[in-house]
ZADO-1210 file (C-alpha; in nm, 4 decimals, padded with zeros to 6 digits):
<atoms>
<atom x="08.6190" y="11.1209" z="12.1100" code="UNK" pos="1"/>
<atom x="08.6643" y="11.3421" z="11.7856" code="UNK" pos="2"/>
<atom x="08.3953" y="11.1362" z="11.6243" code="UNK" pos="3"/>
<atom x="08.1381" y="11.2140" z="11.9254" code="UNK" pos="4"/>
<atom x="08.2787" y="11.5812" z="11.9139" code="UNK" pos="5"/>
<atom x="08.1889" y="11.6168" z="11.5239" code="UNK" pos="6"/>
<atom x="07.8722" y="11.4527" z="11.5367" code="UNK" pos="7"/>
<atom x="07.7101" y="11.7520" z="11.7457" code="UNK" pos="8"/>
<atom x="07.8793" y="12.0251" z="11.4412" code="UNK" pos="9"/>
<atom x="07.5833" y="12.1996" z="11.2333" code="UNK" pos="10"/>
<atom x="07.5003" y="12.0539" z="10.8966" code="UNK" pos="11"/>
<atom x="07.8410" y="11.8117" z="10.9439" code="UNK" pos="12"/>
<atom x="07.7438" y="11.4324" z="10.8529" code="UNK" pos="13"/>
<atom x="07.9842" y="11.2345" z="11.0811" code="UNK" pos="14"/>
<atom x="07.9944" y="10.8365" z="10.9893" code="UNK" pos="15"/>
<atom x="08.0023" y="10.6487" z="11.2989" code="UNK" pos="16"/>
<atom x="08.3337" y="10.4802" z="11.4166" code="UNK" pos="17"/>
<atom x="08.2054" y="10.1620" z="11.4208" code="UNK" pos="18"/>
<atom x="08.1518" y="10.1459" z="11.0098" code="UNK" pos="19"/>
<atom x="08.4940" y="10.2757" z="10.9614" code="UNK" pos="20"/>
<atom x="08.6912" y="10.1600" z="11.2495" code="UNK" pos="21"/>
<atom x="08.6891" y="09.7693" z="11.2040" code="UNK" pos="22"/>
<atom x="08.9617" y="09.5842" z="11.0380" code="UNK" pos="23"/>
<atom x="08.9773" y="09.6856" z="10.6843" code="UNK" pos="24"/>
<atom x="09.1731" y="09.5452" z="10.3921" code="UNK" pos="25"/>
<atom x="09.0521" y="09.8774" z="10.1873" code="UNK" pos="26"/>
<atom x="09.2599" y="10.2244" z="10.2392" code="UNK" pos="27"/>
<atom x="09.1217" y="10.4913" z="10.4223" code="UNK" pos="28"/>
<atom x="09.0564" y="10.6758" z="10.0765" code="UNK" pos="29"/>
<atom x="08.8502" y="10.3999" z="09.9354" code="UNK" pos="30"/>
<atom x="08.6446" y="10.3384" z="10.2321" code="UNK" pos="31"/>
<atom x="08.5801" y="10.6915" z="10.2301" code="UNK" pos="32"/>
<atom x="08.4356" y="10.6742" z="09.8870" code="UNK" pos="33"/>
<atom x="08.2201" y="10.3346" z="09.9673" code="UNK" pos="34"/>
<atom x="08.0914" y="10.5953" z="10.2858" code="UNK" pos="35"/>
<atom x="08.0077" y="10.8926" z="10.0402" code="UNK" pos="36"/>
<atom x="08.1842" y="11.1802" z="10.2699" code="UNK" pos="37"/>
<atom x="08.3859" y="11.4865" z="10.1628" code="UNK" pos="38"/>
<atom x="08.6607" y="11.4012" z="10.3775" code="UNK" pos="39"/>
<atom x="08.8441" y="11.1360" z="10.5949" code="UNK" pos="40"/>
<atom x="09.0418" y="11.2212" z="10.9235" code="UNK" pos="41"/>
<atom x="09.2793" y="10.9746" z="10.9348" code="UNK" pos="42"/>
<atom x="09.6594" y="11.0085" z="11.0745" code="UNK" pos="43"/>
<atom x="09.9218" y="10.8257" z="11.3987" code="UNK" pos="44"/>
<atom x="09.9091" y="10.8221" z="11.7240" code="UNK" pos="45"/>
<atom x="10.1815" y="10.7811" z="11.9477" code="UNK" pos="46"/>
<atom x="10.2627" y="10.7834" z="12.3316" code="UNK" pos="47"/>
<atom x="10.6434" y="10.8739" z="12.4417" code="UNK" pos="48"/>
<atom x="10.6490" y="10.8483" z="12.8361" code="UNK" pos="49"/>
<atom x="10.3949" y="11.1511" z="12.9225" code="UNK" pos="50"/>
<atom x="10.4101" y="11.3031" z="12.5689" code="UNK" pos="51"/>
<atom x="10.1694" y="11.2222" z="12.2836" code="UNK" pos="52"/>
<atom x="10.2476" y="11.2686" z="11.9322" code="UNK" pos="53"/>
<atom x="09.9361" y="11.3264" z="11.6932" code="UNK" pos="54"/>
<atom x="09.9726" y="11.3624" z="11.3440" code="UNK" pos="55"/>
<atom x="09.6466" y="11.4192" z="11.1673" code="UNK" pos="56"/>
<atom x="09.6153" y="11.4481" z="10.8404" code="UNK" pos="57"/>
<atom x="09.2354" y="11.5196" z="10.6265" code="UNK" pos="58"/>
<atom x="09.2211" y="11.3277" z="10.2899" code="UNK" pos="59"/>
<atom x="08.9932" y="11.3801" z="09.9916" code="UNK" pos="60"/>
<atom x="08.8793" y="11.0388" z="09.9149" code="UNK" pos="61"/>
<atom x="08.7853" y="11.1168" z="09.4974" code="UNK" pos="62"/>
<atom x="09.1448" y="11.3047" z="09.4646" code="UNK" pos="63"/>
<atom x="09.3254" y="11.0819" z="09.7030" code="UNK" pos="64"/>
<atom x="09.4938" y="11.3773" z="09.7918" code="UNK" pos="65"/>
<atom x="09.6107" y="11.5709" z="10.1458" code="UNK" pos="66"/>
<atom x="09.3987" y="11.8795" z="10.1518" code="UNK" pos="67"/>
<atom x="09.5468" y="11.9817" z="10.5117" code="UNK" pos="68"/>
<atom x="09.7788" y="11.7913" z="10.7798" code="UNK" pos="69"/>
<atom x="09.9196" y="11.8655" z="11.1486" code="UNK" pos="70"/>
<atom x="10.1298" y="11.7599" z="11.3930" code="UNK" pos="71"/>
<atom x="10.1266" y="11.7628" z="11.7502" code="UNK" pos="72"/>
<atom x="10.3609" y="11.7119" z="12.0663" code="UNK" pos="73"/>
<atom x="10.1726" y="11.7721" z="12.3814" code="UNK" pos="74"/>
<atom x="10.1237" y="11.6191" z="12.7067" code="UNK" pos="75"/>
<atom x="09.9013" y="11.3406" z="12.7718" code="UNK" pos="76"/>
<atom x="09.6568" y="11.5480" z="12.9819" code="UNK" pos="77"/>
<atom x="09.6075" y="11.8157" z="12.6785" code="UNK" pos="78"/>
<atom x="09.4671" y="11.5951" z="12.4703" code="UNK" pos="79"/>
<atom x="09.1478" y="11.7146" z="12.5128" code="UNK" pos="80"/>
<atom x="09.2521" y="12.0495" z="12.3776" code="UNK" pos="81"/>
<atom x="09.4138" y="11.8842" z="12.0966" code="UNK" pos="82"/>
<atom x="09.0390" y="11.7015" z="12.0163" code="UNK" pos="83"/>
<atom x="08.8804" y="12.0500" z="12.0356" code="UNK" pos="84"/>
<atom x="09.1676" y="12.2023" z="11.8246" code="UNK" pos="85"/>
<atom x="09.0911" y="11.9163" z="11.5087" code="UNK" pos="86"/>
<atom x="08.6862" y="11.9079" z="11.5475" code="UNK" pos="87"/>
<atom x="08.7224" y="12.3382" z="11.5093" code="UNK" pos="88"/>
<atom x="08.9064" y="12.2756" z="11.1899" code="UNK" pos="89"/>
<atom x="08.7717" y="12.0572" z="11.0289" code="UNK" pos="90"/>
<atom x="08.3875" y="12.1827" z="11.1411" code="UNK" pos="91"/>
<atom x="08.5326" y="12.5073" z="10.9552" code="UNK" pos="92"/>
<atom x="08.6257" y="12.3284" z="10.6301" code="UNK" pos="93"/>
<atom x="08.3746" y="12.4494" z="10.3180" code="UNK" pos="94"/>
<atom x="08.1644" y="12.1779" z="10.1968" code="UNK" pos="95"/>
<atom x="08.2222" y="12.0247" z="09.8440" code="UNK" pos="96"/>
<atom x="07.8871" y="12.0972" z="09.6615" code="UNK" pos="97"/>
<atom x="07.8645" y="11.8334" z="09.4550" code="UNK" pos="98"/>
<atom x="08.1087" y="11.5405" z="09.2846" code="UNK" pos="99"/>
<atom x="07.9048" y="11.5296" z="08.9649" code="UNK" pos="100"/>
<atom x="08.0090" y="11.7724" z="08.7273" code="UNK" pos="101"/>
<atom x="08.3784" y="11.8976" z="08.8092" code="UNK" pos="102"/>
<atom x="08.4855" y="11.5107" z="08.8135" code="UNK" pos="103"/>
<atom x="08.2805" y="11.4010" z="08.5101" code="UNK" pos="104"/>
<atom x="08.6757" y="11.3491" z="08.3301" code="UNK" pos="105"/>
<atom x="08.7880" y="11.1386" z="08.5716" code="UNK" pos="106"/>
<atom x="08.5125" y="10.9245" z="08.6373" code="UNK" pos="107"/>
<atom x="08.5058" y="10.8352" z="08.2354" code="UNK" pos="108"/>
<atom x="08.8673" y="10.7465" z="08.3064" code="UNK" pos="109"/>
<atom x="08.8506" y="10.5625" z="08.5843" code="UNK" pos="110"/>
<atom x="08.5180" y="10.3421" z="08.4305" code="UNK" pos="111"/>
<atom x="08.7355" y="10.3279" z="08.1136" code="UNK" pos="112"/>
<atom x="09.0169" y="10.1375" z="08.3242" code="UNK" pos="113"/>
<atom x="08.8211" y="09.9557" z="08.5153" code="UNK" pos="114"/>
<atom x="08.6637" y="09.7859" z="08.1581" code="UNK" pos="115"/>
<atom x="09.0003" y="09.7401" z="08.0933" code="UNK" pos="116"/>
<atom x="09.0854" y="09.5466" z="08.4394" code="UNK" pos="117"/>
<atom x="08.7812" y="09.3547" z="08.4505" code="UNK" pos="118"/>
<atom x="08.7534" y="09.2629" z="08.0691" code="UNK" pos="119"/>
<atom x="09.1517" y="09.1791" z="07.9655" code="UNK" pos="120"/>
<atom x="09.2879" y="09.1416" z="08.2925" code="UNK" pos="121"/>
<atom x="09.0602" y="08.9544" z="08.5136" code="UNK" pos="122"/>
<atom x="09.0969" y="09.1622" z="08.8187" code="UNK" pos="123"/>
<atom x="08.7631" y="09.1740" z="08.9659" code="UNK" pos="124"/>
<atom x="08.8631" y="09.3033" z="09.3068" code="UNK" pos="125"/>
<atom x="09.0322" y="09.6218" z="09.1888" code="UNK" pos="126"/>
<atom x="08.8043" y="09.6518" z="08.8568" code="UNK" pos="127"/>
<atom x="08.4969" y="09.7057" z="09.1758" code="UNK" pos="128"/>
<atom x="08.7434" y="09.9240" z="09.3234" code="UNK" pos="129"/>
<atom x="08.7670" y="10.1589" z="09.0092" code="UNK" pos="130"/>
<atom x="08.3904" y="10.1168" z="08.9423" code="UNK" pos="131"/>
<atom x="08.3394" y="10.2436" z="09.2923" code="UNK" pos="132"/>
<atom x="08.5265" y="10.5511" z="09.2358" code="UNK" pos="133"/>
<atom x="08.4242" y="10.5951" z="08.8654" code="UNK" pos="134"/>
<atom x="08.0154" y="10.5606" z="09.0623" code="UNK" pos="135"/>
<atom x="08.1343" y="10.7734" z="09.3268" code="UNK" pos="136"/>
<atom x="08.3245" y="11.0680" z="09.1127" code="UNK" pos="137"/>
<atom x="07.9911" y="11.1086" z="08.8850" code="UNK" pos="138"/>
<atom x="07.6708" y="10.9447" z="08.9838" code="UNK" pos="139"/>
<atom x="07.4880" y="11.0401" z="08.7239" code="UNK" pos="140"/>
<atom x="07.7298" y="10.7860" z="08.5433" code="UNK" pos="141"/>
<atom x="07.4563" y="10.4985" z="08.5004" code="UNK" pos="142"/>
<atom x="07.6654" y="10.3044" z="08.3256" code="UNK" pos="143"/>
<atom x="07.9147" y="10.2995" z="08.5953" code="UNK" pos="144"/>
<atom x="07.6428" y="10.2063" z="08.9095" code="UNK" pos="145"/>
<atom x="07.5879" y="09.9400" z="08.6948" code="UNK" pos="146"/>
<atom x="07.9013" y="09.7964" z="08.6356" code="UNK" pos="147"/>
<atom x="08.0210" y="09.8219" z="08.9990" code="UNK" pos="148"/>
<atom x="07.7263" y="09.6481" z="09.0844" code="UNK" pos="149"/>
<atom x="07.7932" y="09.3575" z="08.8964" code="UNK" pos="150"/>
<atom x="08.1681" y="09.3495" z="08.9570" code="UNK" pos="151"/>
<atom x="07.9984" y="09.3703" z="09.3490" code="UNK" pos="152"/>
<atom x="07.7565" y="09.1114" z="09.2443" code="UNK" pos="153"/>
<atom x="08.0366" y="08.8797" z="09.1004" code="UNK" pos="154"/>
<atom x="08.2591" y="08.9003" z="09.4186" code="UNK" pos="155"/>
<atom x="07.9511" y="08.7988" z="09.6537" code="UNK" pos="156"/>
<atom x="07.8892" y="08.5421" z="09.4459" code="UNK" pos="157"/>
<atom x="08.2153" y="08.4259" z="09.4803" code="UNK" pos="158"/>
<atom x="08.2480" y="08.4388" z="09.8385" code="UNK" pos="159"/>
<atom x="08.5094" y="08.7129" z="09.8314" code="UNK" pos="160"/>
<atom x="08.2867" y="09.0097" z="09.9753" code="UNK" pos="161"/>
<atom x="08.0404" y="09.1038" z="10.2543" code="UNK" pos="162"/>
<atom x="07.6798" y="08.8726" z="10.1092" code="UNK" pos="163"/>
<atom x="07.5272" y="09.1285" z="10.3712" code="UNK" pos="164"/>
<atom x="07.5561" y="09.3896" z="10.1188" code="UNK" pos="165"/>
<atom x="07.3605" y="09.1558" z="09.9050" code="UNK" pos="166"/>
<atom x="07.0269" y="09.3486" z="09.9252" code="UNK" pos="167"/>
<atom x="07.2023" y="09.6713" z="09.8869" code="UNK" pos="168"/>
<atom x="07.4003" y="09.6344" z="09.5675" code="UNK" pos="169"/>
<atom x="07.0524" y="09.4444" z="09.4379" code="UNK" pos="170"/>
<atom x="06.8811" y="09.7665" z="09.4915" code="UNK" pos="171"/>
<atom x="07.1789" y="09.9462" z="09.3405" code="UNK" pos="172"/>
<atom x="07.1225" y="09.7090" z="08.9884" code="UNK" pos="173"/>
<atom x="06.7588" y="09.7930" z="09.0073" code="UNK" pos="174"/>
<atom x="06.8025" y="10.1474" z="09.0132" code="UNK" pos="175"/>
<atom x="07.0197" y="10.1459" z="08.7408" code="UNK" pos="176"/>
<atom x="06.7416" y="09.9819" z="08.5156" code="UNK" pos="177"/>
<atom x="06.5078" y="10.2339" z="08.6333" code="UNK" pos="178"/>
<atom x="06.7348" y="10.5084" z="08.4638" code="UNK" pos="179"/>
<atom x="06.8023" y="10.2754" z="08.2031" code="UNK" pos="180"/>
<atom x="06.6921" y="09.9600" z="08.0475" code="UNK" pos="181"/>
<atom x="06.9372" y="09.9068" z="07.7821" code="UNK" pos="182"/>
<atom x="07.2053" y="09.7977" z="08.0322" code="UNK" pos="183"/>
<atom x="07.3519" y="09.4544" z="08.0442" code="UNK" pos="184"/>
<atom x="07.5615" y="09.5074" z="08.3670" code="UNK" pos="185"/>
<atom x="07.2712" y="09.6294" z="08.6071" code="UNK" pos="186"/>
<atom x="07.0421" y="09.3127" z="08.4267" code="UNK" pos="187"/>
<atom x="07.3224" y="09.0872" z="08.5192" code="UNK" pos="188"/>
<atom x="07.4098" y="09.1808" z="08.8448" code="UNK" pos="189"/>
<atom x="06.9612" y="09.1652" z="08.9388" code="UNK" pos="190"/>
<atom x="06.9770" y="08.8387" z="08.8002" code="UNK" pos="191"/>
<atom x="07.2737" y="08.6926" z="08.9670" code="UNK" pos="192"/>
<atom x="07.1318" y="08.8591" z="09.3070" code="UNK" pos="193"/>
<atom x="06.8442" y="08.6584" z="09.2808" code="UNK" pos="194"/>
<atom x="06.9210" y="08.3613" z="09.1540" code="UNK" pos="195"/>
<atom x="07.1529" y="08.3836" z="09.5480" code="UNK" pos="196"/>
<atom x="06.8462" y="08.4640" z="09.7062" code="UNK" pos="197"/>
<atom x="06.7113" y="08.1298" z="09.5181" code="UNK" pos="198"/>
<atom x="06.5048" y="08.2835" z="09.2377" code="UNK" pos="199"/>
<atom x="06.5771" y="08.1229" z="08.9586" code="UNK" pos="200"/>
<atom x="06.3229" y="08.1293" z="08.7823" code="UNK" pos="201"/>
<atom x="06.3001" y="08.5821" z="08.7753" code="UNK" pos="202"/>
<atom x="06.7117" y="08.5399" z="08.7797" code="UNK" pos="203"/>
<atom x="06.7068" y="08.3752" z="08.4504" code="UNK" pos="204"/>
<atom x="06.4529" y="08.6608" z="08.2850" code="UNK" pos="205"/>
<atom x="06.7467" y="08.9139" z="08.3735" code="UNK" pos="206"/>
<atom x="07.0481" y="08.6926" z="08.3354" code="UNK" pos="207"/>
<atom x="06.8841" y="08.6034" z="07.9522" code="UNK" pos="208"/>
<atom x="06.8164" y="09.0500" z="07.8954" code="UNK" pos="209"/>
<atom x="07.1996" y="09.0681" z="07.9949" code="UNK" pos="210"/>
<atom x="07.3426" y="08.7974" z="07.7271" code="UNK" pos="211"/>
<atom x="07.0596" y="08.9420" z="07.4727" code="UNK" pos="212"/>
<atom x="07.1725" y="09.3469" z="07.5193" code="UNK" pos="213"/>
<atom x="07.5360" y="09.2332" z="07.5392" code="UNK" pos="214"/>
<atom x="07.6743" y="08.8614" z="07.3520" code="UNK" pos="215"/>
<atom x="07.9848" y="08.9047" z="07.5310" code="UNK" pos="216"/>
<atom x="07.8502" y="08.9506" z="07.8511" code="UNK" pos="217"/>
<atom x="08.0421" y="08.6495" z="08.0432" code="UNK" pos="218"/>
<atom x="07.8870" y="08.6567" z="08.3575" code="UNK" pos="219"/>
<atom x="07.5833" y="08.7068" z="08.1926" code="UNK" pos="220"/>
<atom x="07.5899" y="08.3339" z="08.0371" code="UNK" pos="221"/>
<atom x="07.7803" y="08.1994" z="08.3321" code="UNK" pos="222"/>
<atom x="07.5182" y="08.2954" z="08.5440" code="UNK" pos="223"/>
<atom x="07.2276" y="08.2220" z="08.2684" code="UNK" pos="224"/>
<atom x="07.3555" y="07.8599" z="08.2629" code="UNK" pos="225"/>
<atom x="07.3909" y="07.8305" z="08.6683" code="UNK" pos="226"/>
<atom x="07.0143" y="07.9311" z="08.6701" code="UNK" pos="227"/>
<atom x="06.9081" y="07.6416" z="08.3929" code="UNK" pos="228"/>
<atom x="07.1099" y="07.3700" z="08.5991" code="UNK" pos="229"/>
<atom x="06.8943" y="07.5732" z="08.8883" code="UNK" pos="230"/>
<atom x="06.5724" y="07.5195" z="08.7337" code="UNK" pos="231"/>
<atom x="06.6759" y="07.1275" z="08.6455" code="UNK" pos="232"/>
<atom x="06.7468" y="07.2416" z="08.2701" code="UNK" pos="233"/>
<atom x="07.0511" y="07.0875" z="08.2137" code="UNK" pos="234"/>
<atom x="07.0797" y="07.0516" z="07.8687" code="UNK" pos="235"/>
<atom x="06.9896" y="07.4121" z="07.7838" code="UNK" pos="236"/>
<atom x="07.2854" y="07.5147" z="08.0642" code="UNK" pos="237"/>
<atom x="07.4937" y="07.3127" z="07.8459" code="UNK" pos="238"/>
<atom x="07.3715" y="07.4470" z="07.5456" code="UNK" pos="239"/>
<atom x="07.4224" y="07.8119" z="07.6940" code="UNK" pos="240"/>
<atom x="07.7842" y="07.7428" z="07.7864" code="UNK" pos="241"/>
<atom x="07.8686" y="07.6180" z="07.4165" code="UNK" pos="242"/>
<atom x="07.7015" y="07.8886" z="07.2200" code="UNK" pos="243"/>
<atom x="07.8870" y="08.1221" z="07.4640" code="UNK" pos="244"/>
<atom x="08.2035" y="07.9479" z="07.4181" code="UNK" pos="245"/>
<atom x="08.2113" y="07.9261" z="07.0069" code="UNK" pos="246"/>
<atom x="08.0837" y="08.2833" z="07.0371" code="UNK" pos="247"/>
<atom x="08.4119" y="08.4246" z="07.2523" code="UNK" pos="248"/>
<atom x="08.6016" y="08.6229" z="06.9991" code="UNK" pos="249"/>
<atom x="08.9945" y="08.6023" z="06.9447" code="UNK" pos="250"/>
<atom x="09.0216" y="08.8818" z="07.0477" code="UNK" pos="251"/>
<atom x="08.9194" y="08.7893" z="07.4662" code="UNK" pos="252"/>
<atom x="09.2126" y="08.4909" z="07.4509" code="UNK" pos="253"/>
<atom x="09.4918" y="08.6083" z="07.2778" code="UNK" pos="254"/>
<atom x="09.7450" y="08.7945" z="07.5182" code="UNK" pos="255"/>
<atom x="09.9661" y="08.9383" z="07.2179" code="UNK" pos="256"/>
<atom x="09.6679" y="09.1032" z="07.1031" code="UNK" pos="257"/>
<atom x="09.6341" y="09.2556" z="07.4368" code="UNK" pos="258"/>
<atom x="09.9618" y="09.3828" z="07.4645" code="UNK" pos="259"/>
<atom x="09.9467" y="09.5298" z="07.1103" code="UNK" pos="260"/>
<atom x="09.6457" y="09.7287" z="07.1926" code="UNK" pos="261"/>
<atom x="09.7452" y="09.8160" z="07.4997" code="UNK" pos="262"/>
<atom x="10.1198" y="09.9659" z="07.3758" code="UNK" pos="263"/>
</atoms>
């Protein structure tokens, strides 16, 4: 009902329940972020005999932070005038003009730890969370688009994410080469997207930029040799996975190292 309510406010984009209602393993925050809006209404609902208790509560989804909550104990039948109430507030709240510039700090951070996740720690689920937010926080970040859409590109491939959002992240990787060409993460994640959609032969031209523009690239020469054995080159997939494997430096396999840096 609040939804419906918003969706008739003045210059208010409202994204419809049924993207953000569904079961969800992601928090309210970082579905908020994968949405793009300023602010998510989130908060309990509870019936006590003929009372209702609503706590509502609006979150910034780059901050993760409360920027206004509110409780209420009315009777069932007022609920209506508590839905007018929280669609006049929140209708009323100023818009954020833009993520870009005052976030540009955190963003680096956040793509700095995600590198750090994905790279050291294997953690490809919340390394594409913290590329989402490091994307989401700066956009004019290219080299973050382009890492969460490989980390994106990775998890489809390995069955652990929506392959609907195949063509999207795809476009996502080719954009990223449009602002820039030098960038192994948005060549890797084109190539691995087609090479699913069963091109391997334009999947290996990207796939081979990736492991050129960046050696150490893994999914780069995973993918690379998963497009030879595609293309019924077996012995250069081989040959790909053994140059990649004498080329993996200490550095990627030795845990005290890790911990050294790290302290």
């Amino acid at each position: 009902m609040l939804a419906e309510r918003l969706r008739g406010a003045r210059e208010l984009r409202v994204v419809p329940p049924r993207q953000t209602l569904v079961p969800d393993e992601r928090t309210p925050e970082e579905i908020g972020r994968a949405s793009g809006v300023d602010v998510v209404f989130t908060g309990s609902l509870q019936v006590r005999g003929d009372a209702l208790e609503v706590v509502a509560v609006l979150v910034d989804p780059l901050t993760e932070g409360e920027t206004w909550s509110e409780r209420y104990a009315v009777q069932c039948d007022d609920v209506l005038h508590v839905n007018r109430t929280l669609a006049d507030h929140i209708s009323a709240m100023p818009r954020r003009k833009s993520a870009s510039g005052g976030h540009a700090w955190d963003a680096f951070c956040a793509y700095s730890a995600a590198r750090w996740t994905d790279w050291f720690h294997g953690d490809l689920v919340r390394a594409a969370r913290l590329y989402e937010r490091a994307a989401v926080l700066a956009p004019s970040l290219t080299p973050a688009v382009a890492a969460r859409a490989c980390a994106l590109m990775a998890l489809i491939a390995d069955g652990r994410h929506d392959r609907e959002q195949l063509e999207s992240v795809a476009a996502m990787a080719a954009m990223a080469l449009r602002r820039d060409r030098s960038l192994p993460d948005a060549a890797a994640a084109l190539g691995i997207a087609l090479l699913l959609q069963g091109d391997a032969r334009r999947a290996e031209t990207y796939l081979r930029r990736a492991a050129t523009l960046d050696p150490l690239c893994a999914r780069a020469h995973h993918w690379l040799a998963e497009a030879l054995d595609a293309l019924g080159r077996t012995e250069d997939a081989a040959r790909e996975r053994e140059v990649f494997a004498s080329a993996l430096p200490r550095l990627y396999a030795d845990r005290q190292i890790h911990s050294q840096a790290r302290s």
